[in-house]
The first five atom37 places (N, CA, C, CB, O) and aatype in JSON, in Angstrom:
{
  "aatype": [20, 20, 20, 20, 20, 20, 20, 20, 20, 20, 20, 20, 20, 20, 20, 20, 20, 20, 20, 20, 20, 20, 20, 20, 20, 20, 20, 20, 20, 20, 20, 20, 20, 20, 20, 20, 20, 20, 20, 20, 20, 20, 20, 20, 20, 20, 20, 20, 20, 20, 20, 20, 20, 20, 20, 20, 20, 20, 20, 20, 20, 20, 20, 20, 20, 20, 20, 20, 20, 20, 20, 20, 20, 20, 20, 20, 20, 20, 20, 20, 20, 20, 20, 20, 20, 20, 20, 20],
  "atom_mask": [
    [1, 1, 1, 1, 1],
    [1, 1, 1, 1, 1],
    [1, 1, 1, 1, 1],
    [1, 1, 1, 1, 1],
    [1, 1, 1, 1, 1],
    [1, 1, 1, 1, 1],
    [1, 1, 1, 1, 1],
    [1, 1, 1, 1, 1],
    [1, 1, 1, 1, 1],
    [1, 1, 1, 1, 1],
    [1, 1, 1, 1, 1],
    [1, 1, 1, 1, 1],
    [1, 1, 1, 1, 1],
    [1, 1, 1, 1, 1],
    [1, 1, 1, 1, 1],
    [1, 1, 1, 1, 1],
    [1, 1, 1, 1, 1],
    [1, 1, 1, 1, 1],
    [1, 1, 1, 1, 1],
    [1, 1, 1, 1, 1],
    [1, 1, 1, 1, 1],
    [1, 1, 1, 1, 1],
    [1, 1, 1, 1, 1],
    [1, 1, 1, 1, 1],
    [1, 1, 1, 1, 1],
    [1, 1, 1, 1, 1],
    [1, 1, 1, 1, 1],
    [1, 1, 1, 1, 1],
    [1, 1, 1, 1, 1],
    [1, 1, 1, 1, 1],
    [1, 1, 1, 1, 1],
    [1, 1, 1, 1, 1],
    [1, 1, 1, 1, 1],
    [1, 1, 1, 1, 1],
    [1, 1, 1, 1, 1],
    [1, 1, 1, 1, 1],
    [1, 1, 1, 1, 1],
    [1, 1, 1, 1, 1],
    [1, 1, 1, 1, 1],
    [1, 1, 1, 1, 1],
    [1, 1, 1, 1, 1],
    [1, 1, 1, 1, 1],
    [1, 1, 1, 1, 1],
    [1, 1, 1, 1, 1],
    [1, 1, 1, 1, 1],
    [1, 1, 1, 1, 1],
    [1, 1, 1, 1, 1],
    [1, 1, 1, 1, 1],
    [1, 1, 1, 1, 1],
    [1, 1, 1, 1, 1],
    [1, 1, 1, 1, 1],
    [1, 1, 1, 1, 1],
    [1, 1, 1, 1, 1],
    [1, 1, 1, 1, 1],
    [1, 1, 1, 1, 1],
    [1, 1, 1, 1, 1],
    [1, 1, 1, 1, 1],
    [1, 1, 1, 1, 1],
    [1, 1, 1, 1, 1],
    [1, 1, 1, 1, 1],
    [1, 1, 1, 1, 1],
    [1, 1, 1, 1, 1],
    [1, 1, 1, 1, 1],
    [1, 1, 1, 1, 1],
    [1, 1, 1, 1, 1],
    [1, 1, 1, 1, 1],
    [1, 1, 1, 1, 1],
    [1, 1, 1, 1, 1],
    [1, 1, 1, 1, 1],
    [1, 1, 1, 1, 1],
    [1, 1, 1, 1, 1],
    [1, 1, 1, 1, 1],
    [1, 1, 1, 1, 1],
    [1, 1, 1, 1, 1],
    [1, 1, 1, 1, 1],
    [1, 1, 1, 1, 1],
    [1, 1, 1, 1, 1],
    [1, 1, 1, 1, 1],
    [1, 1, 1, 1, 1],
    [1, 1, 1, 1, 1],
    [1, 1, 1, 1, 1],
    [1, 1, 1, 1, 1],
    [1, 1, 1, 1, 1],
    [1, 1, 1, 1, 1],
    [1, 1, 1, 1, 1],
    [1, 1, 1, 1, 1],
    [1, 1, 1, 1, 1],
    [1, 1, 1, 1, 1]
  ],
  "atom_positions": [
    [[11.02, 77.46, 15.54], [10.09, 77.84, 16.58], [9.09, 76.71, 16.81], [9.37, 79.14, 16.2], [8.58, 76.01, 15.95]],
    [[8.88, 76.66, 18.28], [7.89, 75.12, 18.11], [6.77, 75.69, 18.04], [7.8, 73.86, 19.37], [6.74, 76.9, 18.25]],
    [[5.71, 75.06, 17.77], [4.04, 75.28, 17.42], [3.84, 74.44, 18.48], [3.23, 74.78, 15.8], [4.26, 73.29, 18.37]],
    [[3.46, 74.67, 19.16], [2.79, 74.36, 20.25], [1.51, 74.23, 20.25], [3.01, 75.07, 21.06], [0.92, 73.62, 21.14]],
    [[0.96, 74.75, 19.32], [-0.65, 74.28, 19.24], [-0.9, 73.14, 18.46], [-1.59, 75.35, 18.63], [-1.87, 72.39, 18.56]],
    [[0.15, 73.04, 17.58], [0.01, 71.97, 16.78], [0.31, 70.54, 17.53], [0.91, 72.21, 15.62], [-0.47, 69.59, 17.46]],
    [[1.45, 70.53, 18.2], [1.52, 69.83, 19.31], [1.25, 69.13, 20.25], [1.66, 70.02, 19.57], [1.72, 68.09, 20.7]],
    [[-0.21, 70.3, 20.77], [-1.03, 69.82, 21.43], [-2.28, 68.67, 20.95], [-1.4, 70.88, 21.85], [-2.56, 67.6, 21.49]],
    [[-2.93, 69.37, 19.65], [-3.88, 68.89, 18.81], [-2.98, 67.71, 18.78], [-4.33, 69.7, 17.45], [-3.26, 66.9, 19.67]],
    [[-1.89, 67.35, 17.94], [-1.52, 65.95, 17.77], [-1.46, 64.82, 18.89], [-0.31, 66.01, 17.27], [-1.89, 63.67, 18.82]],
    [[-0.75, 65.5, 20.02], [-0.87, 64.77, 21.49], [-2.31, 64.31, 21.53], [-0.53, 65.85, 22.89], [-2.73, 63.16, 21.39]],
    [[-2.96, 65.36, 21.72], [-4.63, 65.07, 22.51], [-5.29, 63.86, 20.83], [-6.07, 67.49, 22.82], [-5.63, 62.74, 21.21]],
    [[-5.36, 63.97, 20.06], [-6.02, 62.61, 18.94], [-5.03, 61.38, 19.73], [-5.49, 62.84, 16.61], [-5.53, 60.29, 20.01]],
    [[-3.88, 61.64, 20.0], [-3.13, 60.5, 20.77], [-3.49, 59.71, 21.78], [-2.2, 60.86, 21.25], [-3.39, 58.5, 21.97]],
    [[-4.03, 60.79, 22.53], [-4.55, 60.34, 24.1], [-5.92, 59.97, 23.72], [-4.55, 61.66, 25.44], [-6.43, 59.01, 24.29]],
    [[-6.5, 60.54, 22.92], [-7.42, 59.99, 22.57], [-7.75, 58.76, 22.05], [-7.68, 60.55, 22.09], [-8.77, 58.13, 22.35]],
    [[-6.83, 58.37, 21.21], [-6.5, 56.85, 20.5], [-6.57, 56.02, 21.82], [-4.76, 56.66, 19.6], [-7.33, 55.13, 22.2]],
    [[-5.51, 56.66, 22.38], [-4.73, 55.55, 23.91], [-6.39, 55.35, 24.46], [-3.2, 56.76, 25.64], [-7.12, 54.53, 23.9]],
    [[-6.83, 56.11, 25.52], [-8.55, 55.77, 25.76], [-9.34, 55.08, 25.13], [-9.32, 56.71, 25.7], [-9.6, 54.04, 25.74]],
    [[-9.93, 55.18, 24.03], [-10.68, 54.11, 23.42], [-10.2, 52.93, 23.21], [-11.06, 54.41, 22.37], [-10.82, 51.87, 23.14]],
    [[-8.97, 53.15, 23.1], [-8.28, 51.69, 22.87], [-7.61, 50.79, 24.39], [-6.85, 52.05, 21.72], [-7.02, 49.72, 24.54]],
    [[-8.06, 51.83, 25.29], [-7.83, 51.07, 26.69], [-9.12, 50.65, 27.06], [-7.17, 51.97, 27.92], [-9.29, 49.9, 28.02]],
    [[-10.24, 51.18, 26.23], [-11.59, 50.66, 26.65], [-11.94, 49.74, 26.11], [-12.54, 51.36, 26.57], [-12.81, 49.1, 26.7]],
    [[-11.48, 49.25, 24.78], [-11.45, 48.08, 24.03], [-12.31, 48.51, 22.59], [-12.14, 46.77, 24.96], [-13.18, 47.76, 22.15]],
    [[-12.03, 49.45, 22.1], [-12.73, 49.97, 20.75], [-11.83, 50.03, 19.88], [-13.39, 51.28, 20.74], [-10.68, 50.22, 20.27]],
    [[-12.13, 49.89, 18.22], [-11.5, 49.6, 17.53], [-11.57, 51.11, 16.65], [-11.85, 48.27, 17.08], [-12.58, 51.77, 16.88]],
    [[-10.88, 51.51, 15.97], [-10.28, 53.27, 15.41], [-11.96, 53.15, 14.78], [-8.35, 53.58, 13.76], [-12.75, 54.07, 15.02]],
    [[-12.37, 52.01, 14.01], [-13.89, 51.79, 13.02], [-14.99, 52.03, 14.31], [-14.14, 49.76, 12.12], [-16.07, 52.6, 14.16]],
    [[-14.54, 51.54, 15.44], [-15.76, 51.66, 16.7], [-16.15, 53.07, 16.98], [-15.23, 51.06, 18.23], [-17.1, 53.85, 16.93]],
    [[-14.79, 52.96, 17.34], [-14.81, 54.92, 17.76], [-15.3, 55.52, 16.76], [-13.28, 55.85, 17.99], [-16.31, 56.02, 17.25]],
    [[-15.27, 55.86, 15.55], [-15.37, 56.53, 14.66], [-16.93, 57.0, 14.61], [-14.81, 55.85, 13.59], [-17.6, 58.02, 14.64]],
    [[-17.07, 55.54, 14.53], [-18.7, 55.04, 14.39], [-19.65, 56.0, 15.16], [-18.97, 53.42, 15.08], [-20.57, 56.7, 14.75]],
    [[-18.96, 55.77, 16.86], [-19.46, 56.62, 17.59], [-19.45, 58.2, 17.29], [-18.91, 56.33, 18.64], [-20.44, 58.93, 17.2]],
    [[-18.02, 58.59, 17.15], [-18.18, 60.34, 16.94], [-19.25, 60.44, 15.8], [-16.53, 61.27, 16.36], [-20.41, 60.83, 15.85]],
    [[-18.61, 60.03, 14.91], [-19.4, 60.54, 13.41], [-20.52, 60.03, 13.02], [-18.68, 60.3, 12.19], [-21.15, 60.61, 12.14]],
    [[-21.01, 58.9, 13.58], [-22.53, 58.44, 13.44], [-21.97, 57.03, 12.43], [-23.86, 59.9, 12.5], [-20.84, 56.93, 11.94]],
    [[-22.9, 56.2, 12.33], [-22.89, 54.46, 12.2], [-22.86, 54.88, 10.32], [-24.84, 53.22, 13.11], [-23.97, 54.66, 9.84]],
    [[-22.08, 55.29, 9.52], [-21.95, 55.79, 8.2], [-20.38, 55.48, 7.61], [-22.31, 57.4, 8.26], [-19.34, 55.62, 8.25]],
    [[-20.54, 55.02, 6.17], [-19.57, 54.6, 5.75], [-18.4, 55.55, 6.05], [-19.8, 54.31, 4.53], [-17.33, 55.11, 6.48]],
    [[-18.6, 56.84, 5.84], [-17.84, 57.59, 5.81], [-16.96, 58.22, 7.09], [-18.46, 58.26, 5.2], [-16.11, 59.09, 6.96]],
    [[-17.3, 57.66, 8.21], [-17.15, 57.58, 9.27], [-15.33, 57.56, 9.64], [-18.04, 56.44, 9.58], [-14.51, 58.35, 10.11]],
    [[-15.35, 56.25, 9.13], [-14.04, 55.71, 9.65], [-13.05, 56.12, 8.61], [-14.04, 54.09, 9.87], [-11.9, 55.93, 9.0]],
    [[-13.13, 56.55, 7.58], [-12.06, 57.82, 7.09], [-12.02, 58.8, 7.52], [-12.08, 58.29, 6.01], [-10.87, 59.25, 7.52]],
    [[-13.22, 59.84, 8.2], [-12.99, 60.74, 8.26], [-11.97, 60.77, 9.78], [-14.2, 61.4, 8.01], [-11.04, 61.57, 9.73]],
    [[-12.1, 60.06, 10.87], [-11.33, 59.76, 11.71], [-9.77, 59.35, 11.6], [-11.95, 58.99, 12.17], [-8.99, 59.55, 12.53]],
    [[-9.43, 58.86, 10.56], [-8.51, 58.4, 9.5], [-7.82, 59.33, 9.56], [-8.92, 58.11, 8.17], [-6.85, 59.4, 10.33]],
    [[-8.28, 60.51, 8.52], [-7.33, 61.73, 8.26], [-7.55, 62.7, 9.38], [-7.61, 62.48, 6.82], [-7.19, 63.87, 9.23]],
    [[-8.2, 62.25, 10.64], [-7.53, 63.65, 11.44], [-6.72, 62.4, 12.21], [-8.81, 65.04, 12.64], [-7.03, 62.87, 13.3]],
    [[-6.14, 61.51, 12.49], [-5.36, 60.7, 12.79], [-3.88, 60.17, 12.49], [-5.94, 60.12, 12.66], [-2.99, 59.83, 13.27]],
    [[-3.93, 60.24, 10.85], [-3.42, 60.14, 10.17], [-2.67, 61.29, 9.68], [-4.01, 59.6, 9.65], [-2.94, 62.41, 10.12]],
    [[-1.3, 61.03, 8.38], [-0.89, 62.36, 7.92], [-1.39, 61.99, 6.36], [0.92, 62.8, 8.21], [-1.11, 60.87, 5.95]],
    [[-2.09, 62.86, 5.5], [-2.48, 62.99, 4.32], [-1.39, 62.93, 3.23], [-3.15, 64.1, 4.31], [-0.24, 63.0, 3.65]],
    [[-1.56, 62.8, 1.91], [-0.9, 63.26, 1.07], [0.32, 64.43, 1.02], [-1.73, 63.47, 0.5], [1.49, 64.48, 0.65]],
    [[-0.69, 65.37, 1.65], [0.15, 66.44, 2.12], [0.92, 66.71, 3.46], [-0.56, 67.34, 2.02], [1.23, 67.85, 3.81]],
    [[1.19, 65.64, 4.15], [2.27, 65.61, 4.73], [1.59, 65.99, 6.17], [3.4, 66.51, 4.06], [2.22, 65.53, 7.12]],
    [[0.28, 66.81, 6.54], [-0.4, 67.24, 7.6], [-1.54, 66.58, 8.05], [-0.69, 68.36, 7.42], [-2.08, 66.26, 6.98]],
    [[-2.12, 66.25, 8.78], [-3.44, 65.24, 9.18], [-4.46, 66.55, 9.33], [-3.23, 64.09, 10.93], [-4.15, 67.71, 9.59]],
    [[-5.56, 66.09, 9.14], [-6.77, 67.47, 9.16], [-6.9, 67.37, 10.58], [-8.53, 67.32, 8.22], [-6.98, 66.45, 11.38]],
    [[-6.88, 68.9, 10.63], [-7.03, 69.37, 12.15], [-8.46, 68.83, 12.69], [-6.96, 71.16, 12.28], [-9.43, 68.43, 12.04]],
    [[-8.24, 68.96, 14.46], [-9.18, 68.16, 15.15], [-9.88, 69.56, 15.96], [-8.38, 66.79, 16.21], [-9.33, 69.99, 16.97]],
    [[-11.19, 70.25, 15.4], [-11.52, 71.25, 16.29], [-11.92, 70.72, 18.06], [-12.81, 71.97, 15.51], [-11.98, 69.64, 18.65]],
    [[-12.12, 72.19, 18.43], [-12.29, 71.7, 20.23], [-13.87, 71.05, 19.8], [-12.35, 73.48, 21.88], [-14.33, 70.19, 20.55]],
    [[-14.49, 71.39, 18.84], [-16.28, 70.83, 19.26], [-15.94, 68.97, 19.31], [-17.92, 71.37, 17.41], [-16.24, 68.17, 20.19]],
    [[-15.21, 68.76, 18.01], [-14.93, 67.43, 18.09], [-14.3, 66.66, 19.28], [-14.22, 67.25, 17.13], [-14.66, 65.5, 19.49]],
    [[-13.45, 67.21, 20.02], [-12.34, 67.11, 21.09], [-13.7, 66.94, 22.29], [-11.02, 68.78, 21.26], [-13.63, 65.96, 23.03]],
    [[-14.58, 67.64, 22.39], [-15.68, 67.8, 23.22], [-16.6, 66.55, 23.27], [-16.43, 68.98, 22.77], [-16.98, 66.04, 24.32]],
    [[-16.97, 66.02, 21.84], [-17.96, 65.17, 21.47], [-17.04, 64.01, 21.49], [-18.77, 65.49, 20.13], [-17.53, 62.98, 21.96]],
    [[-15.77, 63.93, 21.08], [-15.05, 62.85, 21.98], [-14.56, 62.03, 23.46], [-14.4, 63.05, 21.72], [-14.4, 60.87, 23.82]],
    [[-14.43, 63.36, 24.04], [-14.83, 63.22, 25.62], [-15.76, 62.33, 25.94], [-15.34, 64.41, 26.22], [-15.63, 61.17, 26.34]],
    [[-17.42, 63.45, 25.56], [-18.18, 62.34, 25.98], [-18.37, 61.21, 25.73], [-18.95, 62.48, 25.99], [-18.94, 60.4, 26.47]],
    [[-17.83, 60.98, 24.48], [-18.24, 59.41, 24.24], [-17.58, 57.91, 24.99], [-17.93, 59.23, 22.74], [-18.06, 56.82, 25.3]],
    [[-15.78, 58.78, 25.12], [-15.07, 58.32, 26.04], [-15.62, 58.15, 27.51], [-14.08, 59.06, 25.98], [-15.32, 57.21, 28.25]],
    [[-16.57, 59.32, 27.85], [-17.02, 59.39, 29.4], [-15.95, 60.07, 30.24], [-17.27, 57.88, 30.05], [-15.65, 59.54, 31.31]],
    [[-15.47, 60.98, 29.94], [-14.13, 61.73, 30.82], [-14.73, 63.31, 30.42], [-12.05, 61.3, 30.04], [-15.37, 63.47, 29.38]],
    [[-14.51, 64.25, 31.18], [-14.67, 65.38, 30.99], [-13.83, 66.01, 30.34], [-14.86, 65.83, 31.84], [-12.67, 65.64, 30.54]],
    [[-14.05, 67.39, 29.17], [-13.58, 67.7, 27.99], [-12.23, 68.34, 29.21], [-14.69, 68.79, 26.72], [-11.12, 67.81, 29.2]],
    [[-12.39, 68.87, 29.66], [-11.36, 69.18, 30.65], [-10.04, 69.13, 31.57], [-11.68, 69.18, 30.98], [-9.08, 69.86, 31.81]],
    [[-10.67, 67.5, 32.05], [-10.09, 66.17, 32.2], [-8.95, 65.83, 31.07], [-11.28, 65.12, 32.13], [-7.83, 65.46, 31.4]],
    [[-9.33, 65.97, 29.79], [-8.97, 64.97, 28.7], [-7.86, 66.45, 28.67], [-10.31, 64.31, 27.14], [-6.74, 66.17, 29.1]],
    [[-8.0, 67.61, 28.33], [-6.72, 68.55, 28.16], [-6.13, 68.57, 29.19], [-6.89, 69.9, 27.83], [-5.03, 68.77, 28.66]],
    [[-5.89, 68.52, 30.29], [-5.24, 68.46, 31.6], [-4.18, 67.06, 31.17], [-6.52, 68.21, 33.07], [-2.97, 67.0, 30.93]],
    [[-5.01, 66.26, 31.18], [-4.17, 64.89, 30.8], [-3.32, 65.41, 29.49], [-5.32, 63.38, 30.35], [-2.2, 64.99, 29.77]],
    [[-3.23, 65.94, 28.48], [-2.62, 65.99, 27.13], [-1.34, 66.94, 28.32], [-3.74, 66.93, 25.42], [-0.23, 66.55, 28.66]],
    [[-1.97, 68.09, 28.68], [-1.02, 69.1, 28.95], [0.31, 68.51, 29.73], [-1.75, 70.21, 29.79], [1.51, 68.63, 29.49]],
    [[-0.39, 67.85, 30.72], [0.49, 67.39, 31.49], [2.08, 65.98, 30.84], [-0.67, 66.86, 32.57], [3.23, 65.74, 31.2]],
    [[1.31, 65.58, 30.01], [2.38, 64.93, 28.97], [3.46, 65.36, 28.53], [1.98, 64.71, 27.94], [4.64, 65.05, 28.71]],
    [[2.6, 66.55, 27.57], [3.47, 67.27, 26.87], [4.54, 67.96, 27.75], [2.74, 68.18, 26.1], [5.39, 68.64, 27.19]],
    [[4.53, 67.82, 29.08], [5.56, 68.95, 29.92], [7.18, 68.34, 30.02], [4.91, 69.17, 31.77], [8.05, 69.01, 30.58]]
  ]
}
């Protein structure tokens, strides 16, 4: 059965990657931005990016998905429309 939500979440950190990195930011830039200028920053971006030990990457809630938008400058809206339409 496909998971389709899971799907989505993985697509949209994708499209998300693709954007910052069409804007010229580096995974440590971006990070910086969501999570604040802190060491811990650019791991935690890491493992929702990434797949862990355990084989799954930590899920990406919508607040984060939101606070990514803006930083990108695209509307949270915008940015799922774009995932959806991929995935079709």
């Amino acid at each position: 059965m496909r998971n389709y939500e899971y799907e989505f979440e993985r697509a949209l950190v994708l499209e998300i990657v693709a954007l910052y990195q069409s804007q010229g930011f580096g995974h440590t830039d971006f990070a910086k931005k969501m999570y604040g200028d802190t060491s811990t920053a650019p791991s935690k971006w890491w493992k929702v990016r990434e797949m862990s030990p355990t084989g799954k990457p930590q899920s990406f809630p919508v607040a984060e998905a939101v606070k990514a938008s803006r930083v990108l400058g695209i509307e949270v809206a915008s940015l799922f429309f774009r995932v959806q339409e991929k995935m079709k």
